[in-house]
DRENMIKE-839850 format. One record per atom (N, C-alpha, C, CB): residue in three letters; x, y, z. Coordinates in steps of 0.05 Angstrom, whole numbers, plus 5000, padded with zeros to 4 digits. Glycine has a CB too. Example, Ala and Ser with C-alpha at 12.3 -4.5 7.8 and 13.67 -1.06 7.14 Angstrom:
<sites>
ALA526448865156 ALA524649105156 ALA526449345156 ALA522649115181 SER525749555142 SER527349795143 SER525850015157 SER528249885114 
</sites>
This chain:
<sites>
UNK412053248637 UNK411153118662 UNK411353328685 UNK412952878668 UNK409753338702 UNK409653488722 UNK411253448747 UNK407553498727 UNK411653618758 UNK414153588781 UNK411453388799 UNK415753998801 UNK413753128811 UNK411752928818 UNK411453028855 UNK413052538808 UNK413653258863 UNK413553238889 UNK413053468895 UNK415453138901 UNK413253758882 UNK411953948886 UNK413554088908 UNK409353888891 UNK415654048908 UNK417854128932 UNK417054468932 UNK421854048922 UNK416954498961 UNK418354778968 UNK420554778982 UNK416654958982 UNK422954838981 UNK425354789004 UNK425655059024 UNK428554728987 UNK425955059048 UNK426855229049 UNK430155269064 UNK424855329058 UNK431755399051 UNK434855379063 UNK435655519083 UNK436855449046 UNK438055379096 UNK438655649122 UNK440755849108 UNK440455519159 UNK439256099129 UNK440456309117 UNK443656369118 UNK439156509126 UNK444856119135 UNK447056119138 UNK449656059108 UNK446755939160 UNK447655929103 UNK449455779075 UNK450056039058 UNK447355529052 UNK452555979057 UNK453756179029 UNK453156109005 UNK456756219025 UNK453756308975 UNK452456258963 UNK453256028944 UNK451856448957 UNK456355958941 UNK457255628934 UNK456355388942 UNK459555588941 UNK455455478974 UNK454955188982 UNK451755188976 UNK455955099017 UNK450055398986 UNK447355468981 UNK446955328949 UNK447155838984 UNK447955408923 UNK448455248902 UNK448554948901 UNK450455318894 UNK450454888913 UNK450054648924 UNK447554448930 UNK451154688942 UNK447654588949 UNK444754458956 UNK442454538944 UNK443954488982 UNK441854648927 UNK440254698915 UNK440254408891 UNK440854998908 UNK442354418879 UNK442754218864 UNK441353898871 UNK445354218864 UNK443053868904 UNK442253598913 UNK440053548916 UNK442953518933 UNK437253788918 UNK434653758941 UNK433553708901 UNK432954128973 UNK434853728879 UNK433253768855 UNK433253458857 UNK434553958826 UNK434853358864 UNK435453138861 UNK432852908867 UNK437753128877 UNK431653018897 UNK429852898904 UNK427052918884 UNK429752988929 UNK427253138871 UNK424353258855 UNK424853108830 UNK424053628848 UNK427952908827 UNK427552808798 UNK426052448806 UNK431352808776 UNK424952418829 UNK423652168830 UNK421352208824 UNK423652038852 UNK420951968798 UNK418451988777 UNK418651688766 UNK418952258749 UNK416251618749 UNK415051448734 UNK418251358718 UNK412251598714 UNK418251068722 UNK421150948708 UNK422750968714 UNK422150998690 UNK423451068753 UNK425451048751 UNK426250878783 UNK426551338742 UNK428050778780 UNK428350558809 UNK429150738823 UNK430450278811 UNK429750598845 UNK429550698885 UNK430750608890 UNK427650658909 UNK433650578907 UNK434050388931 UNK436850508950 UNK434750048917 UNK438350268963 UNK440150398984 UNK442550338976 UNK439850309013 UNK444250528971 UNK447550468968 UNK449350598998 UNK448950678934 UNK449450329016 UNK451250439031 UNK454550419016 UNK450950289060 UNK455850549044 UNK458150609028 UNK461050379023 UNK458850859041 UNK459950169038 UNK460549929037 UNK458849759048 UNK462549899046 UNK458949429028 UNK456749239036 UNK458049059059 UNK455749049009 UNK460749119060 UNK463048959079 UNK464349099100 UNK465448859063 UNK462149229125 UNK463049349140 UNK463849199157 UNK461649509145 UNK466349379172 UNK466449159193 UNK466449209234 UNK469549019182 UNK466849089246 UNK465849199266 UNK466349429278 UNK465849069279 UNK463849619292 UNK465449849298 UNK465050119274 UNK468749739301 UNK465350019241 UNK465950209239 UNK463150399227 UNK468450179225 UNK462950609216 UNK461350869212 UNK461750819176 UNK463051219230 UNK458250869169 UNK457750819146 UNK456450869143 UNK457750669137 UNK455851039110 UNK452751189096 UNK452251029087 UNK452451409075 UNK448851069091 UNK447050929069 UNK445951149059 UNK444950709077 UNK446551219028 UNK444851389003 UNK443151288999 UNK445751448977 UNK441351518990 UNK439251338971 UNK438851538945 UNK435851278989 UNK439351298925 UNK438751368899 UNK437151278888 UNK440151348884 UNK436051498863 UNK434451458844 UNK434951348810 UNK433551678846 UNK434651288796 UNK435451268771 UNK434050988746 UNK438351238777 UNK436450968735 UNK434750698721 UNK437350428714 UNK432850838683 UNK437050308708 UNK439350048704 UNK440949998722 UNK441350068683 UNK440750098749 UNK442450118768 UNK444350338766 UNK443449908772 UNK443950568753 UNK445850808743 UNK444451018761 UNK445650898706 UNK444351118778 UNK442051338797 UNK444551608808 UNK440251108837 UNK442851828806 UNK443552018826 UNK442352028861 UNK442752258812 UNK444152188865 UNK442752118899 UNK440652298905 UNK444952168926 UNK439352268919 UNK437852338937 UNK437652548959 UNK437752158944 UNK437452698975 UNK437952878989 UNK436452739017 UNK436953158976 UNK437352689055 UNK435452689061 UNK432352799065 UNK436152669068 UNK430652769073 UNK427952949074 UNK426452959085 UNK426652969062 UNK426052989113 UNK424452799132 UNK421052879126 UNK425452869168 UNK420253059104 UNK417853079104 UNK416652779085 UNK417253379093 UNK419252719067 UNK418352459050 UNK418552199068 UNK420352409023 UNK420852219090 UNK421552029102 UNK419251859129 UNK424152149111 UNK418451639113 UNK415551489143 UNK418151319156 UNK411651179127 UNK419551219158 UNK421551049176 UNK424151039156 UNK420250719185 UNK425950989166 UNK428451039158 UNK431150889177 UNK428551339157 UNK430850569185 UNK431550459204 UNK433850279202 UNK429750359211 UNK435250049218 UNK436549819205 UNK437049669235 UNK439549909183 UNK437849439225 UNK437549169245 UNK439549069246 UNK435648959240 UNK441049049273 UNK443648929283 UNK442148599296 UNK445349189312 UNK443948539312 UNK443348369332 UNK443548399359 UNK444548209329 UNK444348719356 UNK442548829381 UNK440048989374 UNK444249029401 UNK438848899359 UNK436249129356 UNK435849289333 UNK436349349377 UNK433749419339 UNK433449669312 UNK433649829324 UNK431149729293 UNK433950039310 UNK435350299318 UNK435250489282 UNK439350199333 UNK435050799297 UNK434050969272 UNK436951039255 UNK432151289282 UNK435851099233 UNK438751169213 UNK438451409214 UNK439351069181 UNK440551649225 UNK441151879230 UNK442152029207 UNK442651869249 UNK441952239206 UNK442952409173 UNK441752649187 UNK441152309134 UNK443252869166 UNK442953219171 UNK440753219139 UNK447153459169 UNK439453399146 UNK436753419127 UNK438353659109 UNK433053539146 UNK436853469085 UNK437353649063 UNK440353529050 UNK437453989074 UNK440653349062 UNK444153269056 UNK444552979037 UNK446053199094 UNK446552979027 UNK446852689020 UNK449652639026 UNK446152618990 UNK450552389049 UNK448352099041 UNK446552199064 UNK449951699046 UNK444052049051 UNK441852169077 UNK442351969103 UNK437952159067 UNK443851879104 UNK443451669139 UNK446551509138 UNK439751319140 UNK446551599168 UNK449551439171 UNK449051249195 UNK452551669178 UNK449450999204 UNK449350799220 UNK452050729224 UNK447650609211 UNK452850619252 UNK455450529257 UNK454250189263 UNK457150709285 UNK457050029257 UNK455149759250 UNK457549669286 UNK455749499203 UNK455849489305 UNK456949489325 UNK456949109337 UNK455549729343 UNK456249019323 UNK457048729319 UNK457348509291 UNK455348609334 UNK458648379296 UNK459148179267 UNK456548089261 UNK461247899270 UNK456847999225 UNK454847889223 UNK453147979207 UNK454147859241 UNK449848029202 UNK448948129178 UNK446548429192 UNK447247829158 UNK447148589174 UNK446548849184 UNK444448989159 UNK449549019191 UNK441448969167 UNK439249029148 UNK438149289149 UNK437148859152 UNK438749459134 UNK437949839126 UNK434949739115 UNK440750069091 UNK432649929126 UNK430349939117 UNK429050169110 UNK429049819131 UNK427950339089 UNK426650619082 UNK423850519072 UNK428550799059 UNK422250699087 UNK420150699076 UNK419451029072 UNK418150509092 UNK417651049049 UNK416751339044 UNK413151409058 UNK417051379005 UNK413751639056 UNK410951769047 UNK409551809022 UNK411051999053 UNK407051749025 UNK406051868994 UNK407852078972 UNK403452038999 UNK407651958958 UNK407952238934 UNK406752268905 UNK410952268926 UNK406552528901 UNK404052388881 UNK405552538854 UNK399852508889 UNK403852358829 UNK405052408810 UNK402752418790 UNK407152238807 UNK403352488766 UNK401652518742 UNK403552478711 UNK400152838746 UNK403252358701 UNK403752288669 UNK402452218648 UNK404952138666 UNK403052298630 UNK402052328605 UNK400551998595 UNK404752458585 UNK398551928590 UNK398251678581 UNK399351488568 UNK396951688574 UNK400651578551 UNK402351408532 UNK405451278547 UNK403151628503 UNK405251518560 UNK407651428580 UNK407351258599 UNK408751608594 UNK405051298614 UNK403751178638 UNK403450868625 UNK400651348648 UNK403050858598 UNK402950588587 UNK404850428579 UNK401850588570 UNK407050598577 UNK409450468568 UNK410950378593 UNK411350678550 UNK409850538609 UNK411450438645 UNK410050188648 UNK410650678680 UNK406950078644 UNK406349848652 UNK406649698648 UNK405149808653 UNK408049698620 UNK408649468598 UNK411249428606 UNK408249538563 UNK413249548619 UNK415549548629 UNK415749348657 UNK416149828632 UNK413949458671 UNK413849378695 UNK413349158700 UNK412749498706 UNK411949098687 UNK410348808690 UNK407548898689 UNK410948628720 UNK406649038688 UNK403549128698 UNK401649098675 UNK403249468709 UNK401048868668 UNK399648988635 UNK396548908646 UNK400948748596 UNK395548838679 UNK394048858685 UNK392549098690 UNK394448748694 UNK393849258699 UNK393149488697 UNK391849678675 UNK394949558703 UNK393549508652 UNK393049678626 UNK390449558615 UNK395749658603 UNK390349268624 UNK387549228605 UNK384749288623 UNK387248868594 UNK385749318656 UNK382849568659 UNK381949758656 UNK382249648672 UNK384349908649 UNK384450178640 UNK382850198602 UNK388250288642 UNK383349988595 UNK382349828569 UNK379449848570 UNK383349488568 UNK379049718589 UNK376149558600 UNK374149738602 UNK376149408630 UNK375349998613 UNK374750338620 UNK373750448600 UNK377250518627 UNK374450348576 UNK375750618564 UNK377750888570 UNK374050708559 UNK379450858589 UNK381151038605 UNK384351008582 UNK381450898643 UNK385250818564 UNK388050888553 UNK388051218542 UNK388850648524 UNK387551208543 UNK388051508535 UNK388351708548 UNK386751598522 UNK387251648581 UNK387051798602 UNK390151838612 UNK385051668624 UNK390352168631 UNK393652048640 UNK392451968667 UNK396952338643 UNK394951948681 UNK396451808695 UNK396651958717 UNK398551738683 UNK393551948754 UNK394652068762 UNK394751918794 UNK393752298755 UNK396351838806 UNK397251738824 UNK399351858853 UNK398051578808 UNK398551658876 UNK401451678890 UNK402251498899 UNK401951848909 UNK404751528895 UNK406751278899 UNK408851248921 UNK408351258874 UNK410150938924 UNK410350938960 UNK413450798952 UNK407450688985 UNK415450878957 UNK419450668956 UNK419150528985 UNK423750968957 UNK420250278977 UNK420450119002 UNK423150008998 UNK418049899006 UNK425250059007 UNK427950029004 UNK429049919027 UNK429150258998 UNK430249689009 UNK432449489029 UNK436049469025 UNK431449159023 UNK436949469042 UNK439749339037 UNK441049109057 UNK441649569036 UNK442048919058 UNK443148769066 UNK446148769065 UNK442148599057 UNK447748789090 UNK450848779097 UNK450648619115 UNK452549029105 UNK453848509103 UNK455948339121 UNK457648359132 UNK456948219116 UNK458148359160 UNK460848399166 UNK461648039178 UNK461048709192 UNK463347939174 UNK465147699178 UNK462247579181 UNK467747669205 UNK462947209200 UNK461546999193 UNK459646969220 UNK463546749184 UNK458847199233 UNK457147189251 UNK453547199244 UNK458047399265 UNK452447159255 UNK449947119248 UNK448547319247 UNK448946969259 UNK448247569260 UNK447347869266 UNK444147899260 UNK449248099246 UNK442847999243 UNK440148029238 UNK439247879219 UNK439348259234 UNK436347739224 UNK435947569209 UNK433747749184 UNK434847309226 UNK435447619159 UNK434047729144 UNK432547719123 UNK434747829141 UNK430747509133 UNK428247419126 UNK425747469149 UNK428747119120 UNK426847659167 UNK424247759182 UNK423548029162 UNK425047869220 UNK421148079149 UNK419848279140 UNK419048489158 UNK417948189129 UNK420248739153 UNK419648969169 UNK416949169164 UNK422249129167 UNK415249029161 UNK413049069156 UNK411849269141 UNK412449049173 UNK412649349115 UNK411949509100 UNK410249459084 UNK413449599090 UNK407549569073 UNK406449499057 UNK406349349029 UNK405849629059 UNK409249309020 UNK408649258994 UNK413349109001 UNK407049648966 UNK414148909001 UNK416348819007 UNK418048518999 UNK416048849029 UNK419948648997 UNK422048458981 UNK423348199004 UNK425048698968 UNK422247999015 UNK423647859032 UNK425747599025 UNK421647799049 UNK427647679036 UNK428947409026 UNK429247229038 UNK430947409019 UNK429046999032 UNK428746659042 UNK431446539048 UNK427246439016 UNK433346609035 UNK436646539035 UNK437146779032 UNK438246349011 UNK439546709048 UNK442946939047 UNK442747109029 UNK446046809038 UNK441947359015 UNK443147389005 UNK445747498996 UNK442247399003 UNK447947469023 UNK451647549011 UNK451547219008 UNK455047729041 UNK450047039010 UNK452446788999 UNK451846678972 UNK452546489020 UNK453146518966 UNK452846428935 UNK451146168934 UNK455846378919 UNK449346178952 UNK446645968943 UNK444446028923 UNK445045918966 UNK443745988907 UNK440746168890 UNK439946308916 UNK437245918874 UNK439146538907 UNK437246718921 UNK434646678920 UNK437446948913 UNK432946618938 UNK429746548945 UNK428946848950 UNK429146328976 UNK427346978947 UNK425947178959 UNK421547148949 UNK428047518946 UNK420647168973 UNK418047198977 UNK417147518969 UNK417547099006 UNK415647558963 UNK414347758961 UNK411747888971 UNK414447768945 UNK410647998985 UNK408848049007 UNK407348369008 UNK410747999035 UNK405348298988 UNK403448568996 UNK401648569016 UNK401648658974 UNK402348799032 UNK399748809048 UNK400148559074 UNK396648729024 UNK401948389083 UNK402948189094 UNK401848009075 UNK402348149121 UNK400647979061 UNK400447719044 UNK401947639020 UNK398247699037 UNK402647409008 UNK404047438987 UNK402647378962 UNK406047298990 UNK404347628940 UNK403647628917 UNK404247508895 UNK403747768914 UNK402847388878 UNK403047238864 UNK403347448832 UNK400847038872 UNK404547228815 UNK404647368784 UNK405747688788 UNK401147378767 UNK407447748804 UNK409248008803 UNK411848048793 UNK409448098826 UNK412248148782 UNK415148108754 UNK417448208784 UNK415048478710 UNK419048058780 UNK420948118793 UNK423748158783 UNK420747958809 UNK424948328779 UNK428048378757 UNK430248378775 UNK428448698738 UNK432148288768 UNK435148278793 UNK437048448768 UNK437047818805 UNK438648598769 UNK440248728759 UNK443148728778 UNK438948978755 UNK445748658759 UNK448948668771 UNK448648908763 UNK451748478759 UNK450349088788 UNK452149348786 UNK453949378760 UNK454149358811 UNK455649238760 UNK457449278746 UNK457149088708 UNK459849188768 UNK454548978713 UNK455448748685 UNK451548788671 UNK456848258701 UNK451348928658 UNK448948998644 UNK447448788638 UNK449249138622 UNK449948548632 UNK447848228617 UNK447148118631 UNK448847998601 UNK448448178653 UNK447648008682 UNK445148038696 UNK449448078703 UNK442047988679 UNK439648038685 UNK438547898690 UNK438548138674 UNK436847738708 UNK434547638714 UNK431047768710 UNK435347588738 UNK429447678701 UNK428047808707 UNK425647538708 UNK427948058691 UNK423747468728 UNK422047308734 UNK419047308744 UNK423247228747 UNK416547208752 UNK414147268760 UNK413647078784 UNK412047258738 UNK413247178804 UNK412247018832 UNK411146858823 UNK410547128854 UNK411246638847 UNK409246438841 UNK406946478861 UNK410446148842 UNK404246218867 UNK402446308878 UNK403446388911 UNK400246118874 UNK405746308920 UNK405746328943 UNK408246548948 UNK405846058953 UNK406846768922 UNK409547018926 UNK412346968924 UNK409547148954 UNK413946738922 UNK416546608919 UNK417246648887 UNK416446268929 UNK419446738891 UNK420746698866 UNK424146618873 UNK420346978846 UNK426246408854 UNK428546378847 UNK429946408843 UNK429046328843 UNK431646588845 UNK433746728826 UNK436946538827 UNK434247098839 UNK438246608806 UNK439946418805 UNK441746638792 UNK439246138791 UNK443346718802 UNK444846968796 UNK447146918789 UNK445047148816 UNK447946868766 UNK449946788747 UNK453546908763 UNK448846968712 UNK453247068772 UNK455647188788 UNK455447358808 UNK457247298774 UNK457747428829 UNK458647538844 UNK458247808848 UNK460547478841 UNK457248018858 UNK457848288863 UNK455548418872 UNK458948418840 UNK455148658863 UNK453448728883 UNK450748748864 UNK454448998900 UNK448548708878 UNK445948628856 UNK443648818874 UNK445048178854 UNK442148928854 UNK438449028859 UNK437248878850 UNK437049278847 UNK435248838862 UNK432748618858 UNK430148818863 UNK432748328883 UNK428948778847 UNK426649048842 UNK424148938835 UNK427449268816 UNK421749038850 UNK418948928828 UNK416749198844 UNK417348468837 UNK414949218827 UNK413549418830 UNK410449268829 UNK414449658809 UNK408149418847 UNK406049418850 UNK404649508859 UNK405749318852 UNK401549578839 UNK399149808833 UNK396549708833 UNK399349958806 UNK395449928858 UNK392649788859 UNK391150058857 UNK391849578889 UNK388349988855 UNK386850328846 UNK387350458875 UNK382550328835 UNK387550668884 UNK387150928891 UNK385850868913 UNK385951098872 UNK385350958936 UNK381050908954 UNK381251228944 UNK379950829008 UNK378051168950 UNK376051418946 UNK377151638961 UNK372851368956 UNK378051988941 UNK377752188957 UNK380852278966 UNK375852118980 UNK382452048945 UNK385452128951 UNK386752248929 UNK387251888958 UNK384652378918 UNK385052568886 UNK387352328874 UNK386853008890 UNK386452168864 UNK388951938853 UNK387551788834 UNK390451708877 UNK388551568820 UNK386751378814 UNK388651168815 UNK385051408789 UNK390851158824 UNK392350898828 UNK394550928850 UNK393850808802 UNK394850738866 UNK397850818886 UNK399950548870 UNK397250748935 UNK401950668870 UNK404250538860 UNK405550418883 UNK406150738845 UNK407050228887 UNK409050148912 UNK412349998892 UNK406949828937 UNK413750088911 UNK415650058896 UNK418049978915 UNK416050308880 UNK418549648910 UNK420749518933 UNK423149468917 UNK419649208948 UNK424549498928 UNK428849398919 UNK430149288940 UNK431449698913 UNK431249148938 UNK433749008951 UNK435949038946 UNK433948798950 UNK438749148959 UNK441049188953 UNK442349028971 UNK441649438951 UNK444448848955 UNK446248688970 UNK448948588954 UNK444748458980 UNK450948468964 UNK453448458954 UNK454548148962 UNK455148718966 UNK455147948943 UNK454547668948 UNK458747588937 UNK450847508921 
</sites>
């Protein structure tokens, strides 16, 4: 598979050569986001509390198992989060992980939002097919069918749309079922820190999508899986058997437009929260 981001870095000449190492390591980090593997936000607690100073990482990986991320502001299109006083940008030193630190400055619920830039990728067909069949996408696969294209690879660019949701005590703070308007997004209908089923809508393009596989994964408990398909009005149910901290993930691919050397853009939404 081909390097999907094509990184050139360049370092300051200040860095010695331990730490220079270093970072070299972390920015690889960013070049290992590819086909199969999830996105989303691990701050460094979901239970901040007022006042205090907190990273949000972002990792890559699969089962909820990820390495981090490096910030990058050439990948980075917004990188924000929502108090109940407002939005306001998530700050980080480039090239670093965790890429963004926010101080949380009233009670209540506090929403981290990332969106990316393009990035493009290419894979081998067989692979590119085994990701659809994973994903939910087997629409995809029977145009590619329809084509005659299975056999073709795989060449695309693809977009992370990353959420997290924190609590601090029983104040009301940002509401978070307002959609921050990203192309392709995970919204939730209920709480998700409380222990009601989780509702979340799903919304391409501001509209909602229907028949999109949606998977919830526990941190800590592998069996603890959901996995479900919108209904027509983009809504789906989750009923999350226990407590802790959970990703909720679904992915969606439409062809390419003309002249963006591609033939598919990928979008790729997560939710991170702690119930």
């Amino acid at each position: 598979m081909k390097d999907p981001l094509h990184i050139r870095f360049a370092l300051p000449p200040v860095l010695g050569g331990v730490k220079r190492i270093a970072v070299i390591v972390a920015l690889a980090a960013q070049a290992s986001i590819a086909r199969a593997h999830d996105f989303w936000i691990e701050p460094s607690t979901f239970r901040p509390s007022t006042g205090q100073l907190i990273t949000a990482s972002l990792r890559v990986g699969q089962e909820f198992i990820g390495d981090p991320v490096p910030r990058n502001t050439q990948f980075i299109d917004s990188f924000t989060f929502r108090q109940a006083s407002g939005e306001k940008e998530v700050v980080g030193m480039e090239n670093r992980d965790p890429a963004g630190y926010l101080r949380v400055d009233s009670p209540g619920l506090t929403v981290i939002g990332y969106r990316s830039k393009a990035n493009p990728l290419s894979l081998d067909a067989a692979k590119f097919e085994q990701f659809l069949k994973q994903e939910g996408l087997e629409r995809i696969s029977a145009i590619r069918a329809q084509r005659h294209e299975t056999a073709k690879p795989d060449r695309e660019n693809f977009y992370r749309f990353a959420k997290a949701v924190l609590r601090n005590g029983d104040g009301k703070g940002a509401r978070f079922d307002q959609p921050f308007g990203y192309r392709f997004e995970i919204v939730p209908e209920t709480d998700p820190t409380s222990n009601a089923p989780l509702r979340v809508r799903l919304l391409f393009e501001g509209k909602p999508l229907e028949g999109a596989l949606v998977i919830a994964m526990h941190r800590d408990d592998p069996t603890a899986r959901i996995q479900m398909r919108s209904d027509k009005s983009g809504r789906v149910k989750l009923d999350l058997p226990k407590n802790g901290v959970w990703l909720v993930k679904s992915v969606q691919m439409v062809a390419a437009p003309a002249g963006s050397n591609a033939d598919w853009e990928s979008m790729w939404a997560s939710l991170t929260f702690e119930r």
